[in-house]
N, C-alpha and C positions, 0 to 999 in steps of 0.2 A: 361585508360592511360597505355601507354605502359609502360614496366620495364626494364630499360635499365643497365647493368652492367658491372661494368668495372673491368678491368685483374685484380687489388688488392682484388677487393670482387668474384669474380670466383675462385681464388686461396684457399679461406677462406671457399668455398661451400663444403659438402660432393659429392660423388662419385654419391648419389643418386637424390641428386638436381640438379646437373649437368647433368645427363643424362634426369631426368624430363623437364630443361628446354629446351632440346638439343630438346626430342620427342613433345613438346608441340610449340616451338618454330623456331626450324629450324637454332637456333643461333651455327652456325657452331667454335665460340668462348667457346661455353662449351666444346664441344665433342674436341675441341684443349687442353685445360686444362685438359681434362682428359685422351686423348691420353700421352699427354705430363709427367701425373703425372706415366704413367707405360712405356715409352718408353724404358726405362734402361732393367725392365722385357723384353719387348718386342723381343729387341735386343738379351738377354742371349738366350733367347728360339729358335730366332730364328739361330744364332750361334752354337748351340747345334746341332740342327738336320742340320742345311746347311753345316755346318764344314768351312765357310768361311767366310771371315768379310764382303765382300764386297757384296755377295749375302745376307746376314743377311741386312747390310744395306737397299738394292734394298729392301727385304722384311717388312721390318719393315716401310718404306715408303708407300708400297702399302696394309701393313696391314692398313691405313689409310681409302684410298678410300676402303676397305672392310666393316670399320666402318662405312662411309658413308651409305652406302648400308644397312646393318643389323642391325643398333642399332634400327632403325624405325620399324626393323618387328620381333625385340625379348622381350618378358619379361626379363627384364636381375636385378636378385637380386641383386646378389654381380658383378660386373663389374672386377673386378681385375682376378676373377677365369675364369669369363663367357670369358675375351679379350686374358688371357691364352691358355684358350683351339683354341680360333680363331687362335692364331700364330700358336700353335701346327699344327690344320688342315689343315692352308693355307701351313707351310710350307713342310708336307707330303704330299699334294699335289704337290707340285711343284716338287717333290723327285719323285715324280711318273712318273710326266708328261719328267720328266729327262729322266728317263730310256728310255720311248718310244721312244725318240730322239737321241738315240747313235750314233754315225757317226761311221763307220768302218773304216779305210785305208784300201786298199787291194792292195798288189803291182803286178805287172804285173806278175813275176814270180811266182807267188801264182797261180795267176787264170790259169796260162799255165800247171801247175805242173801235170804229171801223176799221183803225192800219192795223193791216193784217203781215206787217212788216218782220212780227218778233216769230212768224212761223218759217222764213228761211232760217233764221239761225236753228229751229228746231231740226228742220231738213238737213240741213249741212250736221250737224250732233248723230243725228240718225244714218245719216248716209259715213259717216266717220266711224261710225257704230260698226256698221256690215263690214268696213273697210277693216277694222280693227279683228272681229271675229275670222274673216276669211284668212286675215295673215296670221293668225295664232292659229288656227289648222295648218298652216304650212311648216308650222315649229317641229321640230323633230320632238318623238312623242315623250322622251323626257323632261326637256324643256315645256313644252306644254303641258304637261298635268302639273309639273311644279309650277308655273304663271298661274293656271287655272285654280289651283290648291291656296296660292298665295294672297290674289287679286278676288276672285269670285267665292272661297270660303273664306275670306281671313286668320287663314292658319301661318303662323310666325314660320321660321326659320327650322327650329328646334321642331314643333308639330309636324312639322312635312317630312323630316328628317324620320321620326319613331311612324310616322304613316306607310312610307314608304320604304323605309329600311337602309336608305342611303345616307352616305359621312353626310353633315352638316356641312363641310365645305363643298364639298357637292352639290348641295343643293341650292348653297349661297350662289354657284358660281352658274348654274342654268339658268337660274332666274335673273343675273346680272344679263348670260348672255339671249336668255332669252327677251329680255328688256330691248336691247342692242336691236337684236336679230327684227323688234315688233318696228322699232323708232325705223329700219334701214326700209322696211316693206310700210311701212305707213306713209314715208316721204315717198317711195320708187309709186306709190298708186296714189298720189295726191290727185291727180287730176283725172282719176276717172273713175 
């Protein structure tokens, strides 16, 4: 006999039975109740790192359909912490995916200009570049494939973790010290 339940008693369910009945069942009515019960978090977090409401909005909407997707293929103990760290990742992604997207203006009197001034700052970028590559070969090779996994594919936290096979604090914590270890060899070669 099926179990049928309604909004007043999904309201009155923990965080854990709602998610069991969500993985067991498919009843997209739990995993609404439980979205719903942290949306207010949702939204701070993602405000925080968007810096704007209305992308926070966008965001916290489509952390949704992310939920969709990964509640089926996570062990997820505490929900509150585990849908946390989700906003965080979706929304440094997206922070990422920004960047790569800049639009330039360039006015025409730019591009006609004889100063040829705006090509040291390209030299100094470029030479910063080599500078940055040579010290991330010097990372020890855990630290460096998670930077590189991180930075150069775009794989969150949790991705580099199922790639690699290592705890998730693990991997948080190379890429903190591998960050550390880039910023200490990036200032020790500034000048040359």
């Amino acid at each position: 006999m099926a179990q049928v339940f309604t909004i007043t008693s999904l309201k009155q369910q923990t965080d854990e039975d709602l998610l069991l009945e969500f993985k067991r069942s498919g009843d997209q009515n739990a995993l609404a109740e439980l979205y719903l019960r942290y949306s207010d978090l949702l939204y701070g977090v993602c405000l925080k790192y968007l810096e704007d409401a209305e992308d926070a909005k966008d965001a916290v909407m489509n952390i949704y359909q992310e939920l969709l997707r990964k509640v089926p293929q996570h062990e997820i103990q505490h929900f509150k912490s585990w849908v946390y760290v989700l906003a965080k990742n979706y929304c440094l992604m997206q922070l990422r995916s920004a960047k790569k997207n800049i639009t330039v203006n360039l006015e025409q009197h730019t591009m006609q200009s004889d100063d040829f001034s705006h090509l040291d700052s390209v030299i100094e970028k470029e030479e910063a570049f080599k500078r940055l590559e040579k010290c991330i070969e010097k990372l020890p090779e855990e630290q460096k494939s998670s930077i590189q996994l991180f930075y150069y594919d775009n794989k969150c936290y949790n991705e580099i973790a199922e790639t690699t096979g290592m705890d998730w604090n693990k991997v948080r914590s190379l890429i903190q010290n591998g960050r550390r270890n880039l910023k200490i060899c990036m200032e020790k070669n500034a000048g040359k």
